[in-house]
N, C-alpha and C positions, 0 to 999 in steps of 0.2 A: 283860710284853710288851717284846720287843728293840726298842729306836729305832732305825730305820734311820738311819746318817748322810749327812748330803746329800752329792755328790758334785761337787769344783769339778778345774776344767780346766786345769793352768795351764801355759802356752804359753808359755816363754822361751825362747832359745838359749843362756841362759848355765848351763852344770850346778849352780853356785855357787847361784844365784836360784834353779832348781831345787830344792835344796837345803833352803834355807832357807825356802822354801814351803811346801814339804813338813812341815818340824816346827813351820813357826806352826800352819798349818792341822791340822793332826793332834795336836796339842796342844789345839788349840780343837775337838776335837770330827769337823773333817768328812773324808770319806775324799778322796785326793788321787789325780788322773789325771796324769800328766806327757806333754809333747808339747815336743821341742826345736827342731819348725822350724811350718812352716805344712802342710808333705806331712802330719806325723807326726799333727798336730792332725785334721788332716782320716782321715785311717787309724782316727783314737780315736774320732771320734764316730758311725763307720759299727757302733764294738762297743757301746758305752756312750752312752746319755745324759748330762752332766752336768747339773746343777744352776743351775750356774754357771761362766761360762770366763772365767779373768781371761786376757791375755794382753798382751806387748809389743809395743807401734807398730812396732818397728825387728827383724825377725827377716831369717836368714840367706837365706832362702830365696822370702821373700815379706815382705811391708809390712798394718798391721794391716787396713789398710781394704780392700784387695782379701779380703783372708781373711774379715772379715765380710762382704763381700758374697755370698763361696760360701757360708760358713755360713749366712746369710739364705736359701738357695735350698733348705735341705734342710727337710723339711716336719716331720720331727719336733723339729728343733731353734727350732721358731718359739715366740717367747717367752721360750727362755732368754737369762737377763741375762749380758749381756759387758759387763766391766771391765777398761778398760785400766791396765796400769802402765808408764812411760815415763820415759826422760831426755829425753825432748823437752821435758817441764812443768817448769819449776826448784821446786824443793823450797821455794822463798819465794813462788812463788805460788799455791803447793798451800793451801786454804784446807780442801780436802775436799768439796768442789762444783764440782768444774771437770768440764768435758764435753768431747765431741767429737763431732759433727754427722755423721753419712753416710746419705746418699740420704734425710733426711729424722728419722733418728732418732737421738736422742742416748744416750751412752754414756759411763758415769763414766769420770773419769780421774785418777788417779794418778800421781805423781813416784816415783820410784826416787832412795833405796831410797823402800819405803814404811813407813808408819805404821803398826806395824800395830793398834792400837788403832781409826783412822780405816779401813780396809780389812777389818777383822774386822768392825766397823759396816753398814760398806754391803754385805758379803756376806751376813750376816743377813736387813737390811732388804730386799736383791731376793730372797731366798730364801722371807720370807714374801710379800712383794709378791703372787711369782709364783703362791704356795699358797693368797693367800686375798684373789687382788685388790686395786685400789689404783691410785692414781696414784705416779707419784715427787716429789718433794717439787719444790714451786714453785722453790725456790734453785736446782736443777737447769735452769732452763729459758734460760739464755743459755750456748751453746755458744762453745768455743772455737772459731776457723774449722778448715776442715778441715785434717787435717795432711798 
């Protein structure tokens, strides 16, 4: 029997990050959807579900928090785990438990570049989370304020 590979979203404007997403993630297993702004992200999940959508705070076309809050309104997309990757987080105080709070619910967050040892981690762990239940880990639960 074929394992279907999980399907992650990932939402930069820069081709480069693009890029290099693309061969972490696809080296590690999961098939990879590309979206370069917020329009593009949103056009991708009216075709496909992902799994998981990582995406940046800072895009050309829109900012990460308004976009989750569309992606929040779509009924098939409830549940799936978004992680953000950012230059807004300095790389020194990336511990790999930092958050970010909107409309009440928290969402990892990552420094750019990322880790990917620490980012392979957490897309895993929301990927079973989401398939067989769970809380997210208590370290998780002080957000950074909103961005």
């Amino acid at each position: 029997m074929t394992k279907i590979p999980k399907k992650i979203l990932v939402v930069d404007d820069s081709p480069v990050t693009q890029g290099l997403c693309r061969r972490m993630f696809e080296n590690a297993g999961y098939a990879v959807i590309e979206a370069l702004s917020g329009k593009e992200c949103m056009e991708k999940v009216k075709i496909q579900k992902p799994d998981v959508i990582l995406m940046d705070v800072i895009l050309t076309d829109s900012n990460g928090k308004e976009l989750v809050r569309e992606l929040r309104k779509k009924p098939h997309l409830t549940g799936v785990p978004i992680i953000f990757m950012t230059n807004t987080l300095s790389l020194k105080a990336d511990k790999g438990y930092e958050t970010f709070a909107i409309d009440g619910e928290l969402f990892r967050a990552f420094a750019k570049p990322v880790h990917i040892p620490k980012i392979l981690s957490a897309i895993r762990k929301e990927c079973n989370r989401t398939l067989h239940g769970g809380q997210p880990s208590p370290k998780l639960q002080d957000p950074q304020d909103d961005f």
